[in-house]
N, CA, C and O of each residue as an XYZ file, in Angstrom:
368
protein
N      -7.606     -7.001     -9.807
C      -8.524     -6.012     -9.320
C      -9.857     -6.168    -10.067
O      -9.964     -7.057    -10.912
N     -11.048     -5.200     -9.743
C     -11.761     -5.520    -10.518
C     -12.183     -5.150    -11.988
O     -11.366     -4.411    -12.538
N     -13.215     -5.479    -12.704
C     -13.040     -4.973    -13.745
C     -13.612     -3.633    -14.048
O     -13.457     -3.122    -15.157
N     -14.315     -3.014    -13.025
C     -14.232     -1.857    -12.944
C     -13.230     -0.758    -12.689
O     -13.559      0.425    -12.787
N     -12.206     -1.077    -12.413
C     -10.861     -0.604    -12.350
C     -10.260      0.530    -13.601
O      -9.648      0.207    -14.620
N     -10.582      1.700    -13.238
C     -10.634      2.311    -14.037
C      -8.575      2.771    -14.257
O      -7.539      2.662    -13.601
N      -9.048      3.310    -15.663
C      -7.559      3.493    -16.396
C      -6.417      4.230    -15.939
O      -5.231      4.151    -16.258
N      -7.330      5.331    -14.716
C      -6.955      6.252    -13.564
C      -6.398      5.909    -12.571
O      -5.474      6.535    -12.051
N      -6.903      4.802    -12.135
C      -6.103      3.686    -10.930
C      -4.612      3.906    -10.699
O      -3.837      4.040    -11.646
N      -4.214      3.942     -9.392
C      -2.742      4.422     -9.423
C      -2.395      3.253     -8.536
O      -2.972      2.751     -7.571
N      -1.016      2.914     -9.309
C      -0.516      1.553     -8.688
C       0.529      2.560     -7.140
O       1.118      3.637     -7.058
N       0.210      1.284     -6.108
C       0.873      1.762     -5.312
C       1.153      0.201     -4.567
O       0.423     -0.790     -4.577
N       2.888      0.465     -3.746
C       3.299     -0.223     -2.923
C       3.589     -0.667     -1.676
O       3.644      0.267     -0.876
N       3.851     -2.010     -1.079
C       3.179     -1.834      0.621
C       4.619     -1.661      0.583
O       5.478     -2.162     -0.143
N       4.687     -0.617      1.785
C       5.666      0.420      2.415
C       5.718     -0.082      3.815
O       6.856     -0.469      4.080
N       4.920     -0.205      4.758
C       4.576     -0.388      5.926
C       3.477     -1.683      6.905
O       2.316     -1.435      6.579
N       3.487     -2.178      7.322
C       2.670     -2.919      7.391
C       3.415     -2.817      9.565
O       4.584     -2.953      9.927
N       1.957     -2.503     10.617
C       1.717     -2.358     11.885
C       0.865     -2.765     12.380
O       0.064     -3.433     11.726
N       0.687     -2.552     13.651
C      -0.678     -3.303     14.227
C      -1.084     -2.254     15.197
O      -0.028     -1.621     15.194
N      -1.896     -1.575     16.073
C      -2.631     -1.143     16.890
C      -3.402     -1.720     18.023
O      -3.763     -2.840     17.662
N      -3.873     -1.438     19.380
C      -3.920     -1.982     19.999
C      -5.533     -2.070     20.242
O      -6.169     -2.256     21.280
N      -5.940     -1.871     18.939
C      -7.800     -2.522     18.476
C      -7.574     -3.621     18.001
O      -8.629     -3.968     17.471
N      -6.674     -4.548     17.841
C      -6.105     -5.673     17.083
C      -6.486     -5.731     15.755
O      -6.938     -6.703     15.151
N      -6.183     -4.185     15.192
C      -6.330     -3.792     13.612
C      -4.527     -3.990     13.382
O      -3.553     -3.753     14.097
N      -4.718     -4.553     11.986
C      -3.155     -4.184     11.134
C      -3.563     -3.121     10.145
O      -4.657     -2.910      9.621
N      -2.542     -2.579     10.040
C      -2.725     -1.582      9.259
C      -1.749     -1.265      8.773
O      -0.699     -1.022      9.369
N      -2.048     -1.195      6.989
C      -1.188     -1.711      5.701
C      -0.981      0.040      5.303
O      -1.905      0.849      5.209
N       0.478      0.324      5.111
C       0.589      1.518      4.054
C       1.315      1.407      2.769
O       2.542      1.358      2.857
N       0.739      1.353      1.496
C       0.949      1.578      0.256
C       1.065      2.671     -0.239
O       0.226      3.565     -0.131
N       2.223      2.756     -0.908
C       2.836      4.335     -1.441
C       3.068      4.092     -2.691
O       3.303      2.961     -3.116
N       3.010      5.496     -3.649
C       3.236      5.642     -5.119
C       5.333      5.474     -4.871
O       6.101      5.752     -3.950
N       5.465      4.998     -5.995
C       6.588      5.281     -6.119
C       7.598      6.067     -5.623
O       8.340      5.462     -4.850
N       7.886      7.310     -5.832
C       7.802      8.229     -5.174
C       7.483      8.984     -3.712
O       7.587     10.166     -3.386
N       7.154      8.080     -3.148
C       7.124      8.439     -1.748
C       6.294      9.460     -1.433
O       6.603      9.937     -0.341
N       5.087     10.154     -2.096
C       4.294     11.438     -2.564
C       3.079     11.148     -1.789
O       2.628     11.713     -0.792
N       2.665     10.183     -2.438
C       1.079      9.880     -1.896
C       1.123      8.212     -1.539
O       1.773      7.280     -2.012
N       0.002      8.324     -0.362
C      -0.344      7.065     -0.247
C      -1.456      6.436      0.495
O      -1.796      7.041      1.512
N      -2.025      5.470      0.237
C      -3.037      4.566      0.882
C      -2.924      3.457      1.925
O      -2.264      2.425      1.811
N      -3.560      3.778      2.799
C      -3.757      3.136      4.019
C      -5.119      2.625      4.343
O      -6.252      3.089      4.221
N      -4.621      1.511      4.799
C      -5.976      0.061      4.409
C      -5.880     -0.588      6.226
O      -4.864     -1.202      6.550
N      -6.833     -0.402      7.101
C      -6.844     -1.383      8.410
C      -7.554     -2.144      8.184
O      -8.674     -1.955      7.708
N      -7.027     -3.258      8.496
C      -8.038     -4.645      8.635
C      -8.088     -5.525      9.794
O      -6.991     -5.582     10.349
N      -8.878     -6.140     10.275
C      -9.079     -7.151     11.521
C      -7.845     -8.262     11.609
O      -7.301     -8.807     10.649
N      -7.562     -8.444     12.962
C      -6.570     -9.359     13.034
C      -6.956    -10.423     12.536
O      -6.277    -10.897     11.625
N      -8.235    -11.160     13.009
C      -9.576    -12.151     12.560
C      -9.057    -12.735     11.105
O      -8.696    -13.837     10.693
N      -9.231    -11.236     10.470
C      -9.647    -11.069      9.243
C      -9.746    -11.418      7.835
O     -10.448    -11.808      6.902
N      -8.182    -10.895      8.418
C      -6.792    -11.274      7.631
C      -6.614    -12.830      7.048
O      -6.654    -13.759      7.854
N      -6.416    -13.085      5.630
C      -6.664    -14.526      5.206
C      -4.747    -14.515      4.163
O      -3.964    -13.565      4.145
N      -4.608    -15.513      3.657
C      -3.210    -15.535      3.787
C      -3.051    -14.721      1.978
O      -1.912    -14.608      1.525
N      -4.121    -14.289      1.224
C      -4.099    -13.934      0.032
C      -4.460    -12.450      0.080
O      -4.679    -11.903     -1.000
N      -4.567    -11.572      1.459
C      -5.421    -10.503      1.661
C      -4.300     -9.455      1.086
O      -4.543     -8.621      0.214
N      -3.048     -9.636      1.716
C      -1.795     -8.402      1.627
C      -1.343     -8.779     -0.145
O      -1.200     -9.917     -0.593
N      -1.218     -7.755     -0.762
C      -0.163     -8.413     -1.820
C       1.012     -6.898     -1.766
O       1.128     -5.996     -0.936
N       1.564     -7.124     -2.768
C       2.868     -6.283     -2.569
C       2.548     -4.974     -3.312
O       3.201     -3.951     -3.103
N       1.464     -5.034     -4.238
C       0.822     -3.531     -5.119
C      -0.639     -3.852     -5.071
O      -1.137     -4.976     -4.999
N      -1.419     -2.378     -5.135
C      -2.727     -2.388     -5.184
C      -2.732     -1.409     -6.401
O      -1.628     -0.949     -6.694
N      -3.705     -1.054     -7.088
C      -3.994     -0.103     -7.751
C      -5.469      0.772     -7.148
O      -6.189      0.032     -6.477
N      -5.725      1.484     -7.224
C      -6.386      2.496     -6.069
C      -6.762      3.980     -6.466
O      -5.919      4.805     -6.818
N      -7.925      4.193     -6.384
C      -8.256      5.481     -6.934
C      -7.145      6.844     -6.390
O      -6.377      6.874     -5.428
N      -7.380      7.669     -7.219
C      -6.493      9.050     -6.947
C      -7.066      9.566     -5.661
O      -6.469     10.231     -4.815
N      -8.239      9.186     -5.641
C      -9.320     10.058     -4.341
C      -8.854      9.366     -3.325
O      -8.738     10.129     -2.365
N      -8.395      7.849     -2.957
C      -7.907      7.384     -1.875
C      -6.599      7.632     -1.337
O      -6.127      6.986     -0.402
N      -5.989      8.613     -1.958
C      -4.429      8.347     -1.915
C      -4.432      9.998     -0.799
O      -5.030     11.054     -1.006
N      -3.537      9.615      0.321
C      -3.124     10.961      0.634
C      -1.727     11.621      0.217
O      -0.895     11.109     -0.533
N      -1.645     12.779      0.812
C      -0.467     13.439      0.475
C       0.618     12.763      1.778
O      -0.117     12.342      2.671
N       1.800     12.589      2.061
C       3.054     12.289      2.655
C       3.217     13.722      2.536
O       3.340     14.353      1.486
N       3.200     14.300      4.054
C       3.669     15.702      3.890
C       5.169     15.102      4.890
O       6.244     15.642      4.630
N       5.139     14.310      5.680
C       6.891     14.361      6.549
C       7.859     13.946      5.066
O       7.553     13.132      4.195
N       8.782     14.592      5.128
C       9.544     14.663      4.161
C      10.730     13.470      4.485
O      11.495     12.991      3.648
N      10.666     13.146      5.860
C      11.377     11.278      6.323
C      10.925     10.209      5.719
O      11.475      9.340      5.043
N       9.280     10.488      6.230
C       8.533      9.453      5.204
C       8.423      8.982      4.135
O       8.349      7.806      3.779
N       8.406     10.106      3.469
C       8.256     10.247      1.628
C       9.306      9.530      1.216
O       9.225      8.761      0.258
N      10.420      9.721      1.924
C      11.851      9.434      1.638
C      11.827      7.839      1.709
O      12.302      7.273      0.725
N      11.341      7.047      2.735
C      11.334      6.238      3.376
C      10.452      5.055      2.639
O      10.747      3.864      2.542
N       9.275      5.743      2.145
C       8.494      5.149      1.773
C       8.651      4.585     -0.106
O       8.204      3.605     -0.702
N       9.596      5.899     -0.592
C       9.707      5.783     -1.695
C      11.045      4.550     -2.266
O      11.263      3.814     -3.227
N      11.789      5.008     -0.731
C      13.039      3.541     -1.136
C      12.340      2.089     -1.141
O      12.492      1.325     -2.094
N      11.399      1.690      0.222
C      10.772      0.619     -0.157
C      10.015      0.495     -1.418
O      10.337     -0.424     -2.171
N       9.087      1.264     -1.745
C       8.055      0.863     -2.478
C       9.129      0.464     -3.893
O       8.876     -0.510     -4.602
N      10.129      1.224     -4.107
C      11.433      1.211     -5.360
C      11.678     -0.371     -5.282
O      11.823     -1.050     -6.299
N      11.720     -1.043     -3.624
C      12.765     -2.047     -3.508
C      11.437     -3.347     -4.018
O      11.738     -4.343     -4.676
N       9.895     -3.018     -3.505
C       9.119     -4.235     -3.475
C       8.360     -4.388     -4.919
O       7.592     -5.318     -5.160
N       8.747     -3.137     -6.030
C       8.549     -2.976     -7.341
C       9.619     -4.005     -7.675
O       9.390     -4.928     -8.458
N      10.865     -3.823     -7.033
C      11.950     -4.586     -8.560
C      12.129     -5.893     -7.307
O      13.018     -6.641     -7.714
N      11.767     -6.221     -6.406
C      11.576     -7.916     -6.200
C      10.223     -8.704     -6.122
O      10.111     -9.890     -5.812
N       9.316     -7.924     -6.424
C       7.619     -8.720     -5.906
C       6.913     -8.332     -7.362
O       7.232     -7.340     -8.018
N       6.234     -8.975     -7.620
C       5.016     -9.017     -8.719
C       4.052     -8.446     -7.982
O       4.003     -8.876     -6.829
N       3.130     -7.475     -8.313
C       1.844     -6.628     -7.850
C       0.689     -7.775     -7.290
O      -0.022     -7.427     -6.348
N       0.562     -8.746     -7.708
C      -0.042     -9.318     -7.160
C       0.360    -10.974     -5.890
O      -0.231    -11.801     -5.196
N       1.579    -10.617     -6.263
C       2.434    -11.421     -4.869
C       1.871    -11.279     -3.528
O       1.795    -10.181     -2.976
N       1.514    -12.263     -3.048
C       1.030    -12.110     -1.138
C       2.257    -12.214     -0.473
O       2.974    -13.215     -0.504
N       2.501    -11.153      0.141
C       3.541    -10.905      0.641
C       2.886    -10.984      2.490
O       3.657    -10.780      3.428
């Protein structure tokens, strides 16, 4: 990340990864916990083979709340599963 990356930065994991029919993908990264999370669309174009990795770290201000309580659930088993097999900066 960069080196402005402050100490606040909250690591989060890709949970989700879809596409839409703007030929956007669109990546969801979740805290641990299944609580909060960040969502990133990018161009089909766009997309280069180093763009996705398996953790971002990401301001507190970008992160939303997971209010469906399926989700949270859902999101928190992956993000558990791509913590203990992927390195944060793995292109997944």
């Amino acid at each position: 990340m960069s080196s402005e990356s402050g100490s606040d930065d909250v690591r989060v994991w890709l949970v989700e990864r879809g596409y839409n029919n703007r030929d956007l993908i669109i990546l969801t990264y979740a805290t641990p916990d299944g609580a909060r999370a960040f969502r990133r669309e990018i161009a089909a174009q766009a997309i280069d083979m180093d763009t996705v990795t398996a953790a971002r770290d990401v301001s507190p201000d970008d992160l939303a709340t997971v209010e469906d309580a399926d989700d949270r659930e859902r999101y928190a088993e992956e993000a558990t599963r791509m913590a203990a097999e992927h390195d944060p900066d793995e292109t997944i």
